[in-house]
RORORO-659452 format. One record per atom (N, C-alpha, C): residue in three letters; y, x, z. Coordinates in steps of 0.2 Angstrom, whole numbers, plus 5000, padded with zeros to 4 digits. Example, Ala and Ser with C-alpha at 12.3 -4.5 7.8 and 13.67 -1.06 7.14 Angstrom:
BEGIN
ALA497250665039 ALA497850625039 ALA498450665039 SER498950645035 SER499550685036 SER500050645039 
END
This chain:
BEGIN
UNK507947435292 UNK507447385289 UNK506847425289 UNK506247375291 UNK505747425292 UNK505147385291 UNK504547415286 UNK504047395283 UNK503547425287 UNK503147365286 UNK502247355289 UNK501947415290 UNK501647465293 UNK501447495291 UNK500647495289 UNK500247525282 UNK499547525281 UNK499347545284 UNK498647485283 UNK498247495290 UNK497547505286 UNK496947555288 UNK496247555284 UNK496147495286 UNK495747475281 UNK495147415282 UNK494547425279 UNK494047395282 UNK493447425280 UNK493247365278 UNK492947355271 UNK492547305266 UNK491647315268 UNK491747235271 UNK490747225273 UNK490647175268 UNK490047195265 UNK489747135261 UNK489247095264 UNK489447025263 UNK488846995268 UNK488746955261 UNK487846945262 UNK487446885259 UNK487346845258 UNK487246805253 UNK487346745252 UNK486846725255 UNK487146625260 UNK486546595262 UNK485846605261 UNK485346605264 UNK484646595261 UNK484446665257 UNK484746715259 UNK484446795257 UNK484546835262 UNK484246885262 UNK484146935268 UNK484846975267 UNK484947005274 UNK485747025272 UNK485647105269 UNK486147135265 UNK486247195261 UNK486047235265 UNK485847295265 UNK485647355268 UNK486147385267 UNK486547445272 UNK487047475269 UNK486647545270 UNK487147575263 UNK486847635260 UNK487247675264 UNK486347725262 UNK486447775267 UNK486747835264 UNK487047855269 UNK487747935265 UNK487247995264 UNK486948015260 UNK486548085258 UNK486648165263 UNK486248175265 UNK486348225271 UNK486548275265 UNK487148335265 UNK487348365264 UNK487148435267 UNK486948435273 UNK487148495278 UNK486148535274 UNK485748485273 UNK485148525273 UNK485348555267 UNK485348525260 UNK485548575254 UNK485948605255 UNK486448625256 UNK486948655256 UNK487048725260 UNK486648715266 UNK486748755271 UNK485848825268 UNK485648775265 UNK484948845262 UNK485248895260 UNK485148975261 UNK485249025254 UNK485149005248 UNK485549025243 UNK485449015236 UNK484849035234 UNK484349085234 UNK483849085235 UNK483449035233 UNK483548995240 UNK483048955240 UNK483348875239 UNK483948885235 UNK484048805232 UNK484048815227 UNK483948875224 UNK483648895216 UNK483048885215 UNK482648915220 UNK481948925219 UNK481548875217 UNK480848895216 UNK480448845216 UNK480148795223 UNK480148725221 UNK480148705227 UNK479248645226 UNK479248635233 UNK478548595231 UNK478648525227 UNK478348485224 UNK478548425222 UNK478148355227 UNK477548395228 UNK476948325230 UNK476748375236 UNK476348345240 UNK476048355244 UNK475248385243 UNK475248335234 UNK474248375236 UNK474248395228 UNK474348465230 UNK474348505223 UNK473748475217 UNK473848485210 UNK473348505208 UNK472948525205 UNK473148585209 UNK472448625211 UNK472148625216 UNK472048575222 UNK471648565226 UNK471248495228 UNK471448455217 UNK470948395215 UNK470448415209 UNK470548485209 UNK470048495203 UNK469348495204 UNK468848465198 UNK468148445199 UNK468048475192 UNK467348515193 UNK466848525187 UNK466248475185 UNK466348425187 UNK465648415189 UNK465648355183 UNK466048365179 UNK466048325173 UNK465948365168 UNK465948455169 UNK465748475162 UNK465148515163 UNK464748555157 UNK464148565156 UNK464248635159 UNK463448655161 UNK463448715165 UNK463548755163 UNK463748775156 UNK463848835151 UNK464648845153 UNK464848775153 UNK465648785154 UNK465848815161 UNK465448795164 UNK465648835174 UNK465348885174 UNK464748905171 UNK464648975168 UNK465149005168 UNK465649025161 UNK466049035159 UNK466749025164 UNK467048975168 UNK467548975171 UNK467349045177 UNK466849015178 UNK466649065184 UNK466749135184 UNK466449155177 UNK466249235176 UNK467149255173 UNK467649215172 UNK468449225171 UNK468349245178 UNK468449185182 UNK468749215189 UNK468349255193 UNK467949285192 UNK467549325196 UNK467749395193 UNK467949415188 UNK468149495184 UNK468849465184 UNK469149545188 UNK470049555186 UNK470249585182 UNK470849565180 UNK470849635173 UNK471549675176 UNK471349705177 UNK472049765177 UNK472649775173 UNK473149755176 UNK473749785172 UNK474049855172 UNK473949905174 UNK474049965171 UNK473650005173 UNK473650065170 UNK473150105172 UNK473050115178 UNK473150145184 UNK473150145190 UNK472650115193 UNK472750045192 UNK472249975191 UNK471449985190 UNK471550005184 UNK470850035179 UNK470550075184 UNK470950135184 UNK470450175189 UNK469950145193 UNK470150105197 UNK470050085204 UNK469150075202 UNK469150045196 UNK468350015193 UNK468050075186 UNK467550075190 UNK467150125182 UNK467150105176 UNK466950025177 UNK466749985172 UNK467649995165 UNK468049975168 UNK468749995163 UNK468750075163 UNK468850095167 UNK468550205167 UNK468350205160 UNK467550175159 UNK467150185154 UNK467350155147 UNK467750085147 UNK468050075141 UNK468650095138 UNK468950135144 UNK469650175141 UNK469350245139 UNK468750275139 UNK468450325138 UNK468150335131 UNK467750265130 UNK467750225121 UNK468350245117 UNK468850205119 UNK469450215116 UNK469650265112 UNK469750305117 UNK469950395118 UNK469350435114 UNK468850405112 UNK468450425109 UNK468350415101 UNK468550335099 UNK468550325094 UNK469250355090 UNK469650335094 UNK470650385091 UNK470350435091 UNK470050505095 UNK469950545091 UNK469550555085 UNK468950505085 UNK468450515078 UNK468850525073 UNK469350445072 UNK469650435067 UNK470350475065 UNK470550535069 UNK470950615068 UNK471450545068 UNK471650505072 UNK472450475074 UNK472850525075 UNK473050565079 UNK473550615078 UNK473250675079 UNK473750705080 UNK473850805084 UNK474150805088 UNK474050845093 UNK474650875097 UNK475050925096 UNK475650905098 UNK476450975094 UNK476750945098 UNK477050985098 UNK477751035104 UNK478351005099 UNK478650965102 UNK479450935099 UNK480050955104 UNK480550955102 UNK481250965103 UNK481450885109 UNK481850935116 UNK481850865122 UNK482250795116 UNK482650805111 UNK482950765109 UNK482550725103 UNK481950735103 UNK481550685097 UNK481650615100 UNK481550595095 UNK481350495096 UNK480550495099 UNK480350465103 UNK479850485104 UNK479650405108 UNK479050335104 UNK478650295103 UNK478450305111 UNK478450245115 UNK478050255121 UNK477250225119 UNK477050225125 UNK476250195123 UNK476050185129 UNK475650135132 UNK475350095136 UNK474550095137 UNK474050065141 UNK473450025139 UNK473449965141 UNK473249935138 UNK473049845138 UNK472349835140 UNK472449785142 UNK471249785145 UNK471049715144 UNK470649685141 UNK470549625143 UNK469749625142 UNK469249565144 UNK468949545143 UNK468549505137 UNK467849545135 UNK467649505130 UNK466949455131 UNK466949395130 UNK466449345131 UNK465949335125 UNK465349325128 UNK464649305121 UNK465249205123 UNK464849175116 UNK464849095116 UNK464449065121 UNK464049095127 UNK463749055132 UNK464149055139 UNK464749115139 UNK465049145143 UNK464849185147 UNK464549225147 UNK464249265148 UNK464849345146 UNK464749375152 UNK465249445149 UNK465049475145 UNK465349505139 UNK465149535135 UNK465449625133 UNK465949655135 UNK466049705139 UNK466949695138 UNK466849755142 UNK467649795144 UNK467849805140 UNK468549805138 UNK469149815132 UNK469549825135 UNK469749905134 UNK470449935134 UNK470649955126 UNK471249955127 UNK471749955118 UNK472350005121 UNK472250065118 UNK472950105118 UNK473450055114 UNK473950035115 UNK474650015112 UNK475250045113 UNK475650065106 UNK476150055105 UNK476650025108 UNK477250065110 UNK478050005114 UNK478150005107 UNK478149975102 UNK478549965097 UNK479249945096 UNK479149915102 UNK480149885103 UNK480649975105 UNK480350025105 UNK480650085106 UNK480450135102 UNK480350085095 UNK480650105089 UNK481250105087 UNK481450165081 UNK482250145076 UNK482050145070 UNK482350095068 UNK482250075062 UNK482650125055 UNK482150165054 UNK482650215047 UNK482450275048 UNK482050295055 UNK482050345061 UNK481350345059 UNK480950305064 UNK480150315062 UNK479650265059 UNK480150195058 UNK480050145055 UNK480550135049 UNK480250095042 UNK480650065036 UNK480550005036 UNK479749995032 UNK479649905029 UNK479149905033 UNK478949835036 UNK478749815038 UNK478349745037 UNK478549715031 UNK478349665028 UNK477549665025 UNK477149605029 UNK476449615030 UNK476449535028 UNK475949515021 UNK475749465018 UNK475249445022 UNK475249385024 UNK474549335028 UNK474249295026 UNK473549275029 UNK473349205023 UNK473549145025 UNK473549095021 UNK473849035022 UNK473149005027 UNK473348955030 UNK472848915034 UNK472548885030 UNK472848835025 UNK472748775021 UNK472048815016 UNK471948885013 UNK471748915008 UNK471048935015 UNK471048945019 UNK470448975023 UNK469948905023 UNK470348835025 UNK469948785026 UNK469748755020 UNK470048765013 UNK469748755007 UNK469348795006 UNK468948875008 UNK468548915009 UNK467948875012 UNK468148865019 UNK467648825023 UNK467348775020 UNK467848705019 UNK467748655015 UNK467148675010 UNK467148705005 UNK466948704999 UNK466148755004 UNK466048815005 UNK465448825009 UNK465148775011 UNK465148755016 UNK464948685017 UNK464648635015 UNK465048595009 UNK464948575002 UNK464448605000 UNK464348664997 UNK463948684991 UNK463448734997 UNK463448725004 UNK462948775007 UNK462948855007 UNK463548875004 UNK463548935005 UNK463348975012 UNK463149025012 UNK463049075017 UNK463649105021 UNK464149085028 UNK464549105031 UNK464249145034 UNK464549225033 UNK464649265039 UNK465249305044 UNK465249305049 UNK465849335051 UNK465449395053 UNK466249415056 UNK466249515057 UNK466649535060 UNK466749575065 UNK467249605068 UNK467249695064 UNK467749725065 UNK467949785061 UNK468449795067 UNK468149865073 UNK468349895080 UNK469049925075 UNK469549935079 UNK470049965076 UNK470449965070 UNK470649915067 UNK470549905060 UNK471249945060 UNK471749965062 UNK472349975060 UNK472250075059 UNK471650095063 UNK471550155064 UNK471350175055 UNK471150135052 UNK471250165044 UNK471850135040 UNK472250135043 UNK472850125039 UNK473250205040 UNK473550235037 UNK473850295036 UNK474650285035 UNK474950325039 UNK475550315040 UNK476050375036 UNK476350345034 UNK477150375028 UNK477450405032 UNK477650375039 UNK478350395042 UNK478050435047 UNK478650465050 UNK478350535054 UNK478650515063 UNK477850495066 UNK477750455071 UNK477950515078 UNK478250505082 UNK477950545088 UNK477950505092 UNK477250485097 UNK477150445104 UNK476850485107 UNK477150455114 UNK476850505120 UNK476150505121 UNK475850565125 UNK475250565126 UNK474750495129 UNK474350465128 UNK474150425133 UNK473950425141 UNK474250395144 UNK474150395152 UNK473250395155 UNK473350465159 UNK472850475159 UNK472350525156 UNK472750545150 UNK472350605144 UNK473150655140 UNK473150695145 UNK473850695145 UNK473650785144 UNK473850835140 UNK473550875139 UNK474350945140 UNK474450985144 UNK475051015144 UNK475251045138 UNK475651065139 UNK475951135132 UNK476251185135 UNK476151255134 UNK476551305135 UNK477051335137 UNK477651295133 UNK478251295132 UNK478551225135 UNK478551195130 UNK478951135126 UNK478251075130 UNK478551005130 UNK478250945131 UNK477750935125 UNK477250905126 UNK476750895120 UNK476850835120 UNK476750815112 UNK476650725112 UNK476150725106 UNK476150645104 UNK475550655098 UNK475950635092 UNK475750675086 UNK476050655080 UNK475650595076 UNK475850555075 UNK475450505074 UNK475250505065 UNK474650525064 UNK474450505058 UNK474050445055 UNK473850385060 UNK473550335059 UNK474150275060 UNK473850225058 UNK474250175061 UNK473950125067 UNK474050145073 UNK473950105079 UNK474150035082 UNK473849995087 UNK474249945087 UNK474749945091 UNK475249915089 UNK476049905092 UNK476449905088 UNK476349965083 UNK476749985078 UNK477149925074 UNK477849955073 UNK477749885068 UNK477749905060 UNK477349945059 UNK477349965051 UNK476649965050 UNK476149945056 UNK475349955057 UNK475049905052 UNK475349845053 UNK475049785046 UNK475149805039 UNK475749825040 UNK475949855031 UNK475549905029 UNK475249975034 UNK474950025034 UNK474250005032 UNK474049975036 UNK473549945035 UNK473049895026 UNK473649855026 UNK473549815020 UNK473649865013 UNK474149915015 UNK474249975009 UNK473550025008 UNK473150045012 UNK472550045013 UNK471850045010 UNK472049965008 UNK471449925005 UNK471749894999 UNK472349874997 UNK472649834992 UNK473049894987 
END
C-alpha cells in the first residue's frame, strides 16, 4: 500500500478585481548586517544624511550672543596638565593657584612611609566669561581624587546643610517688592578657610612637585580643598 507523496506548494496571493496587484515582500538582506565586525554593528551609525550640524544658523540671535559662541570656540581648554603647558596663558593661571594654596598655609611637605593612604590630585581648567561674552581670564583649580579616599581613614562626616531654592526666591521675591539693594560676590577659594580634623595626605601637584631626601614627599593637607569629600562640612564648621 503506498501513499501520495508531499508535494511543496507555493501560496500566491492575487488581488481582487479592480485593484493593483499585491507587491510581494521583499526577504531583508542578511549578509550586510551580519557579515559587519561587531564593532561596527555596535557602533554608532549615521542616521540622516544632512547632519545637524551643517543647518545651524546664527543669524536669528543678537551679536552679543555670536560674540559669546564665537569666543567658546575659539579658546581650548586643556584637559591635563601636559596640555596647559603647551599655552602661557593656563601656565600663568596654574601659577595664581599655586600661589594662593600657599598664601593660605594649605599644607606642608613630609616624608610618609610607601604604605600611607595617600589622596591623588589633579588640575582642572576652565574658562571664565564677563555677561557680554567677552573672556574674562584663565581658571585652573588644583582638585582632589576624592573617590581614593577611605572612609574612617582620612575621611568621617561628610554631611553638608544646603539652601533651599524655594527660601532664596522668597529672598529675591521680597527685594524686589520692597526695593532692596541686591549684591552679589564671588569669595576665590572658599574651601581654603575651612580647616581640616582629619589627617589628609595628597600627592604633590603636577608640575610643583618638590624631592625629599630619603622617603617620597607628599602634602599634609591642613585646609580643606576642592574634591574632598569633607571640604563642605570643613568649610560650614568654619563660619557656623
Amino acid at each position: 500500500m503506498s501513499f501520495p507523496r508531499n508535494r511543496s506548494t507555493t501560496a500566491t496571493l492575487t488581488a481582487p478585481p479592480g485593484l493593483p496587484p499585491t507587491a510581494t515582500p521583499a526577504t531583508p538582506s542578511t549578509t550586510l548586517a551580519n557579515d559587519l565586525p561587531i564593532a561596527l554593528r555596535k557602533g554608532k551609525r549615521s542616521c540622516t544624511a544632512h547632519p545637524l550640524a551643517h543647518s545651524l544658523s546664527f543669524k536669528h540671535h543678537s551679536p552679543n550672543y555670536r560674540a559669546f559662541v564665537v569666543s567658546l570656540l575659539s579658546v581650548s581648554i586643556p584637559n591635563t596638565y601636559c596640555e596647559a603647558l603647551k599655552h602661557p596663558e593656563w601656565k600663568m593661571a596654574m601659577d595664581e593657584e599655586m600661589s594662593a594654596l600657599i598664601l593660605r598655609g594649605t599644607w606642608e611637605l613630609v616624608e610618609v612611609h610607601p604604605n600611607t593612604d595617600i589622596v591623588a590630585c589633579r588640575w582642572v581648567f576652565t574658562l571664565k566669561f564677563w555677561a557680554d561674552g567677552t573672556l574674562e581670564q584663565y581658571k585652573a583649580r588644583l582638585v582632589a581624587k576624592g573617590f581614593t579616599q577611605t572612609y574612617g581613614v582620612d575621611y568621617f562626616e561628610t554631611f553638608f546643610p544646603v539652601a533651599c531654592l524655594n527660601s532664596i526666591r522668597i529672598l529675591f521675591s521680597l527685594a524686589v517688592n520692597l526695593s532692596w539693594p541686591m549684591y552679589q560676590m564671588d569669595i576665590k577659594n572658599a574651601f581654603l578657610y575651612g580647616d581640616l580634623n582629619e589627617t589628609v595626605y595628597m600627592d604633590q601637584p603636577p608640575g610643583y612637585v618638590a624631592q625629599g631626601r630619603k622617603q617620597r614627599m607628599v602634602c599634609k593637607l591642613k585646609k580643606a580643598i576642592y574634591g574632598l569629600k569633607q571640604s563642605p562640612r570643613a568649610w560650614l564648621d568654619k563660619f557656623c
